[in-house]
TORLUM-993816 format. One line per field, with one value per residue (C-alpha): residue number from 1; residue in one letter; y, x, z. Coordinates in steps of 0.25 Angstrom, whole numbers, plus 5000, padded with zeros to 4 digits. Example, Ala and Ser with C-alpha at 12.3 -4.5 7.8 and 13.67 -1.06 7.14 Angstrom:
! residues 2
midren 1 2
nulo A S
v 4982 4996
u 5049 5055
w 5031 5029
This chain:
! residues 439
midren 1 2 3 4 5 6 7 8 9 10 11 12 13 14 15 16 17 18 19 20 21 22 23 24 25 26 27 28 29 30 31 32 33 34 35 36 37 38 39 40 41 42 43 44 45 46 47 48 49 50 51 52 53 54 55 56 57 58 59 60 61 62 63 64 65 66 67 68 69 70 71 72 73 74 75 76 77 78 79 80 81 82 83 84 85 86 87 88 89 90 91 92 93 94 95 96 97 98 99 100 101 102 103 104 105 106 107 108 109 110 111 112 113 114 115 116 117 118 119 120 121 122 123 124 125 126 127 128 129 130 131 132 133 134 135 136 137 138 139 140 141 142 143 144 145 146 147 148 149 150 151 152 153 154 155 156 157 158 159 160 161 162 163 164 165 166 167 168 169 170 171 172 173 174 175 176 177 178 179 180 181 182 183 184 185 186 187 188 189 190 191 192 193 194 195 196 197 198 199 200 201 202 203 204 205 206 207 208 209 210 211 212 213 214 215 216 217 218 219 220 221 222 223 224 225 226 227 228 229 230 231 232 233 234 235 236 237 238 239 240 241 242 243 244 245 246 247 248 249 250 251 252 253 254 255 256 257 258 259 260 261 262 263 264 265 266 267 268 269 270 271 272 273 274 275 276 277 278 279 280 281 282 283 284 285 286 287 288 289 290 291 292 293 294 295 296 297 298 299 300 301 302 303 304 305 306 307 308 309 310 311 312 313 314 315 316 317 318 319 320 321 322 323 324 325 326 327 328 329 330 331 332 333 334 335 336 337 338 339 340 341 342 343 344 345 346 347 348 349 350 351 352 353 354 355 356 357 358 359 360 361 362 363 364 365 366 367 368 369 370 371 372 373 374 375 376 377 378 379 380 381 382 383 384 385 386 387 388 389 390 391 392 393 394 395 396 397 398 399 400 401 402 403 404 405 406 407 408 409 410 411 412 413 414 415 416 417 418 419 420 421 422 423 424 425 426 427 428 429 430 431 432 433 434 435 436 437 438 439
nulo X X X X X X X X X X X X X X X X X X X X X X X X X X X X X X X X X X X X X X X X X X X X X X X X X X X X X X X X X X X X X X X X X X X X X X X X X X X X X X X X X X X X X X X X X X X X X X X X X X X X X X X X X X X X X X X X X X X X X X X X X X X X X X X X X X X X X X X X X X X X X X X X X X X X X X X X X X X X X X X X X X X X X X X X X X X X X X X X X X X X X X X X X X X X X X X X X X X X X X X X X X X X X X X X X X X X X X X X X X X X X X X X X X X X X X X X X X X X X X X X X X X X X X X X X X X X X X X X X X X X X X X X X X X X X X X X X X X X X X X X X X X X X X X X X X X X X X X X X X X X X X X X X X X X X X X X X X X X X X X X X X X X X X X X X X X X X X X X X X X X X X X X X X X X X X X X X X X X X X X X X X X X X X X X X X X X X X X X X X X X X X X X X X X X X X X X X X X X X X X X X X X X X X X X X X X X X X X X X X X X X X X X X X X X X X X X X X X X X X X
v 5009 5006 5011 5004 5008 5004 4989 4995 4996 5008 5013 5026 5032 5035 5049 5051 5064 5067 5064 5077 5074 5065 5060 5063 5051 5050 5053 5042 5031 5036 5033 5020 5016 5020 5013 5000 5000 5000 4988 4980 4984 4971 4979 4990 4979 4977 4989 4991 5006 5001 4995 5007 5017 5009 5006 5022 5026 5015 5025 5035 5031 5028 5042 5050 5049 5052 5065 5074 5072 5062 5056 5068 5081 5091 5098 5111 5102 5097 5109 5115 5102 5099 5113 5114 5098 5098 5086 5086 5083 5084 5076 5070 5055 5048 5036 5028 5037 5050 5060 5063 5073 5068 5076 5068 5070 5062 5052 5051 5056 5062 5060 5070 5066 5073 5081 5086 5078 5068 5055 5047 5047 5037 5035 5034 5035 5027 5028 5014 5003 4997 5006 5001 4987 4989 4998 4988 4976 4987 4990 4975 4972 4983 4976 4962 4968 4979 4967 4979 4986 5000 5005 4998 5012 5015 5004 5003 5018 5013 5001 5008 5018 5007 5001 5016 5018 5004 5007 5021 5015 5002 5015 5022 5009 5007 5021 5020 5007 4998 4988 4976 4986 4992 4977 4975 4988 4985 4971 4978 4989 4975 4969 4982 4983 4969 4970 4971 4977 4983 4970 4974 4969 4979 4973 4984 4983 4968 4971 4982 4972 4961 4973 4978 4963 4960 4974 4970 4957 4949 4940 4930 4942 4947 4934 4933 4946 4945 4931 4939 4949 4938 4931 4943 4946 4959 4959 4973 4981 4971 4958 4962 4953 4941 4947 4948 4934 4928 4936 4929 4915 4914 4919 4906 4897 4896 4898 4890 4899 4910 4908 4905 4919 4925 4919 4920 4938 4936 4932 4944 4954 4952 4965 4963 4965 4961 4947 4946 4947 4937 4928 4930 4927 4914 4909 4911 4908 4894 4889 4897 4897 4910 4906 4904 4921 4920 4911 4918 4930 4922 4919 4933 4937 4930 4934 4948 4949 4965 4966 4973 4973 4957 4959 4969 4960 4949 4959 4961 4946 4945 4958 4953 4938 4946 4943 4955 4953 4947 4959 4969 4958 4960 4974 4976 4967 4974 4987 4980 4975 4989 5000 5009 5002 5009 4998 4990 5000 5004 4989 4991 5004 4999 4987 4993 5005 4995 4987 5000 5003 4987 4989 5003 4997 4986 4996 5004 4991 4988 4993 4988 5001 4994 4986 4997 5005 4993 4993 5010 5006 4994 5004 5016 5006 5001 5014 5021 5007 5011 5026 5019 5011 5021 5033 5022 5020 5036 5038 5027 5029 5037 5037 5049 5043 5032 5041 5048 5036 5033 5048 5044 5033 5041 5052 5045 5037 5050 5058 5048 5050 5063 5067 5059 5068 5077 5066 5061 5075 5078 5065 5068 5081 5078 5065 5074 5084 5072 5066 5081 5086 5074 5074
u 5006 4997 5001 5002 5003 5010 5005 5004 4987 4982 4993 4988 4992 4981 4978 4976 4972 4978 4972 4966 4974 4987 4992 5006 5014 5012 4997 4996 5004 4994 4983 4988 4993 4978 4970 4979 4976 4962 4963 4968 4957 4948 4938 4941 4946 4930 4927 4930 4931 4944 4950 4946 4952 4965 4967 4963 4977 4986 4982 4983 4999 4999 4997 5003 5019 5015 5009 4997 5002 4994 4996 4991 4995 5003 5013 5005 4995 5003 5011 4999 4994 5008 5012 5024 5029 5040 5048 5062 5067 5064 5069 5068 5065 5062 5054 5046 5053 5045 5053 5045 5048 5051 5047 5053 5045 5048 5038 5036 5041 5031 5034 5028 5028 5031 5018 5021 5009 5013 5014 5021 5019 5030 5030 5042 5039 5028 5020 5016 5022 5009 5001 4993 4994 4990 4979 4972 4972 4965 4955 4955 4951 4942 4934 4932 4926 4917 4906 4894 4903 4904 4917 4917 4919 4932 4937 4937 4942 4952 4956 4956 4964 4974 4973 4976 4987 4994 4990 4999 5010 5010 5011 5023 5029 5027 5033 5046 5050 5046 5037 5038 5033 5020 5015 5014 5008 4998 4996 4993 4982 4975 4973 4968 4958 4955 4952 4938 4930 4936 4938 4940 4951 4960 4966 4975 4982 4983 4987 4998 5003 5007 5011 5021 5026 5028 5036 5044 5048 5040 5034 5027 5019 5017 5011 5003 4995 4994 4986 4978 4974 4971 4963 4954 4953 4963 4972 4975 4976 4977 4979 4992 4990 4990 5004 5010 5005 5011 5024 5026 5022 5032 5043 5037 5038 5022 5020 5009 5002 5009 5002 4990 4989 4994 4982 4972 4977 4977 4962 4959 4968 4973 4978 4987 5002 5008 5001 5002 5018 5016 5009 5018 5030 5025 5020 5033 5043 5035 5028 5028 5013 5011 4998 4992 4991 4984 4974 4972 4970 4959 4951 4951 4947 4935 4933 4932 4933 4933 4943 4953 4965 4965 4970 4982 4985 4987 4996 5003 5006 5010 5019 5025 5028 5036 5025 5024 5011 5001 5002 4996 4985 4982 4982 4974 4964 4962 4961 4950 4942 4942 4948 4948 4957 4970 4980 4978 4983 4995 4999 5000 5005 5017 5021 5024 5032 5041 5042 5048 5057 5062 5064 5073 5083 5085 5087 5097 5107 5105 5116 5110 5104 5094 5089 5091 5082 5071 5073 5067 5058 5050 5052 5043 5033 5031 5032 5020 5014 5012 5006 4992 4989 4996 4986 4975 4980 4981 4966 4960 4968 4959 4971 4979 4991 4990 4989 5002 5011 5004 5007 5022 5020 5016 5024 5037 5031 5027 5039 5048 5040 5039 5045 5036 5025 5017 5006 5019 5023 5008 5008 5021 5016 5004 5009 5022 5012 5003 5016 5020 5010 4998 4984
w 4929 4940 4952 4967 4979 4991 4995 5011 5012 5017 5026 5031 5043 5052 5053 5070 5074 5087 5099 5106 5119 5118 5132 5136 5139 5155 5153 5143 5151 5165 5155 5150 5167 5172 5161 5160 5176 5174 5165 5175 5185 5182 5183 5176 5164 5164 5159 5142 5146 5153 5141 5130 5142 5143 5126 5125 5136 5125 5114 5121 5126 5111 5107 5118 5113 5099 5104 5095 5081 5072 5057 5047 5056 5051 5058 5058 5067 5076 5079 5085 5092 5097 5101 5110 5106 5096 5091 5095 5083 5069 5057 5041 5039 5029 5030 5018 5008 5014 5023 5034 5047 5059 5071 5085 5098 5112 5110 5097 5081 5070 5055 5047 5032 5018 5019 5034 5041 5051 5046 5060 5071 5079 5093 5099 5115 5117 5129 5132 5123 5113 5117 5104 5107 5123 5117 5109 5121 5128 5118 5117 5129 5131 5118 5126 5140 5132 5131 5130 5118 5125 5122 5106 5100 5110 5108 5093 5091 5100 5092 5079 5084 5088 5075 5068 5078 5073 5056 5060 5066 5055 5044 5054 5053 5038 5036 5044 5037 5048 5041 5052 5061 5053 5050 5066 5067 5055 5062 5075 5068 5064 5076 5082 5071 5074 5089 5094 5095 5081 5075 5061 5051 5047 5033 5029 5044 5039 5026 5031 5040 5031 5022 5032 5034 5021 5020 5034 5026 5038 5026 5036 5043 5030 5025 5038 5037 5023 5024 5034 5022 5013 5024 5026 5010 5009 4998 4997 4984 4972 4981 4986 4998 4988 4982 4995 5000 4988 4992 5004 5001 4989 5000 5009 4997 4995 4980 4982 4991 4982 4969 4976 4980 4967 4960 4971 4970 4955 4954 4963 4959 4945 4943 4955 4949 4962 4961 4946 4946 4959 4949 4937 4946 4952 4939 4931 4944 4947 4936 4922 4923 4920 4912 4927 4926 4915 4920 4930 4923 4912 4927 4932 4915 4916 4931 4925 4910 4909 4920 4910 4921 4919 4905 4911 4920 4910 4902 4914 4916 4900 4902 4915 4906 4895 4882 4874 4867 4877 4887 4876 4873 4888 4889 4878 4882 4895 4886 4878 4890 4897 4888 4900 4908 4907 4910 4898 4890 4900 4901 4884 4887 4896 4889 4875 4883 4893 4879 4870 4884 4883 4868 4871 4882 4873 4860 4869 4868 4854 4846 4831 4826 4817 4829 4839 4827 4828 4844 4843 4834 4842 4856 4850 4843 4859 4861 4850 4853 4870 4867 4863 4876 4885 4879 4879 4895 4897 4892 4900 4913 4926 4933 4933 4938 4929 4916 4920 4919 4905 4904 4906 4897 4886 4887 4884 4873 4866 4869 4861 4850 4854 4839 4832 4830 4837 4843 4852 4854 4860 4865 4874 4879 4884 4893 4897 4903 4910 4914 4920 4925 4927 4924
């Protein structure tokens, strides 16, 4: 019932409004030629004014073959902006599931999305080759000769501005499939936001990076970024980092430094499902010690006795071992602790319901009348025996969303009975309108 999102943190594409004037290609290059010229004057190399003016003609080389369009603009826009440039070719591609336009141009290709607003923007005829990169040293360099902090303001528009650029082209990447590719652009955004005189640390580029390595199948760069978000205290939603870590030290053999990890993400993130089933796995696969969860669990109870998703959890673990009492006993004990918290009552909810479906596949072999009778018997008790936690769980839930599934739930229970009286009847009716039309 609880929903999750995509594990990749905070990918948004960075909405750049376009640049008033954008160079043409043979201004851009005379830009970069002049200020790079400059630079080499020893004495002009003095100067951080040198250094902001040679880093500003990289950007500008960097935007120049990608013309006025920016992330968010509708065609409507561009049409006006762009008046007399047209794309020599149109076509449908479908990337990450989505089907997007693809408008072709000399220098570069704009994707506009389902919703008509342009997503890409890919550069297919650069101007100067790592414009980003070469546009960072000089940045860089412009921060070490600034000793009396004049120019601190350019350069750090123009070092975010870099880092923007490569959190853009780390999302482009991400979306066409290219996964090796967005880690090293998420690495290089880092660094950006790194250098001085910005010198901050971006933890979602980080974070992205090893995401984007871990999806590349590059496990050791994914276990190396990963380290550096556990270093600097970022675990991402519901210690995903600890999940991941545990991942790739099992592949490498450590199941020392595994379980480690497991515990040390338990005891911060109980609820964490991905580091709970990393728990029950390595408890049952090398040792049986499954009672080491529950200990856990008794620590984190006492740490916090009215934490009511402790008792779920524990359910959860009961469930996920195949007992058949204990999980109820949980679930109604995070019920009694908070009454409000809808998840008790959907873990009763749910357990009885994936109980009367076991007991229905296994009827449906059964070719003894009088035990196939029983069989129908014990699937609608779990059945009538599910209606009570699922309303409890319908009443208490905030979350629209939330209360639609149970809506589902509840509909199906109460159209079996639906014949049964005229509570079951009003009962399927009002869930079969929620289910139809929401809340």
């Amino acid at each position: 019932m609880k929903r999750f999102a995509i594990v990749l943190a905070a990918l948004l594409t960075v909405a750049t409004v376009s640049n008033a004037q954008i160079k043409s290609a043979a201004q851009a290059q005379k830009a970069v030629t002049s200020a790079s010229t400059a630079a080499n004057n020893p004495k002009k190399a003095a100067k951080v004014a040198t250094w902001v003016k040679l880093g500003n003609a990289y950007i500008d080389a960097y935007n120049s073959p990608r013309l006025s369009g920016w992330i968010g603009a509708s065609k409507t826009d561009l049409s006006i902006l762009m008046s007399g440039v047209n794309p020599t070719s149109v076509e449908q591609v479908e990337l990450g599931g989505s089907v997007y336009e693809k408008n072709v141009y000399p220098t570069c290709n704009y994707y506009f999305g389902p919703n008509g607003l342009l997503s890409l923007v890919e550069t297919t005829k650069p101007v100067v080759e790592d414009a980003l990169d070469k546009a960072l040293e000089a940045y860089a360099k412009g921060a070490e000769v600034d000793l009396k902090h004049q120019k601190t303001k350019d350069l750090t528009n123009g070092i975010n501005s870099i880092n923007d650029k490569y959190m853009e082209l780390a999302m482009n990447a991400y979306t066409f499939g290219d996964f090796a590719t967005s880690s090293l652009c998420f690495e290089k955004a880092a660094a950006a936001k790194a250098t001085a005189p910005v010198s901050q640390i971006d933890t979602v580029a980080i974070y992205n990076a090893a995401y984007t390595a871990y999806a590349a199948g590059n496990n050791d760069r994914a276990l190396e970024f990963f380290n550096k978000c556990y270093e600097l205290g970022y675990y991402y939603e519901d210690g995903e980092v600890f999940a991941k870590l545990a991942d790739l030290y099992v592949a490498k053999g450590d199941t020392e430094k595994q379980v480690a990890l497991l515990e040390e993400g338990f005891t911060k993130y109980p609820g964490s499902q991905a580091i709970l089933i990393g728990l029950i796995n390595y408890y049952i696969e090398n040792s049986g010690n499954t009672a080491r969860l529950f200990e856990l669990l008794d620590v984190a109870k006492k740490n916090e006795p009215d934490n009511a998703s402790l008792y779920y959890v524990e359910g959860n673990i009961h469930k996920q071992l195949g007992e058949n009492d204990a999980p109820l006993a949980s679930y109604a004990e995070a019920s009694n602790v908070n009454p409000a918290y809808e998840f008790g009552y959907i873990g009763a909810g749910i357990l009885h319901y994936e109980e009367a479906i076991a007991i229905s596949e296994k009827a449906a072999t059964e070719f003894d009348d009088n035990k196939y009778m029983a069989m129908v018997a014990q699937f609608e008790q779990e059945l009538l025996d599910a209606i009570d936690p699922f309303e409890k769980a319908f009443n208490a839930c905030k979350d629209d969303s939330i209360k639609v599934n149970i809506a589902e739930y509840l509909k199906n229970i109460y159209y079996r009975f639906y014949d049964k009286g005229a509570d079951y009847e009003a009962g399927y009716k009002k869930y079969d309108k929620i289910v139809k039309e929401g809340l």
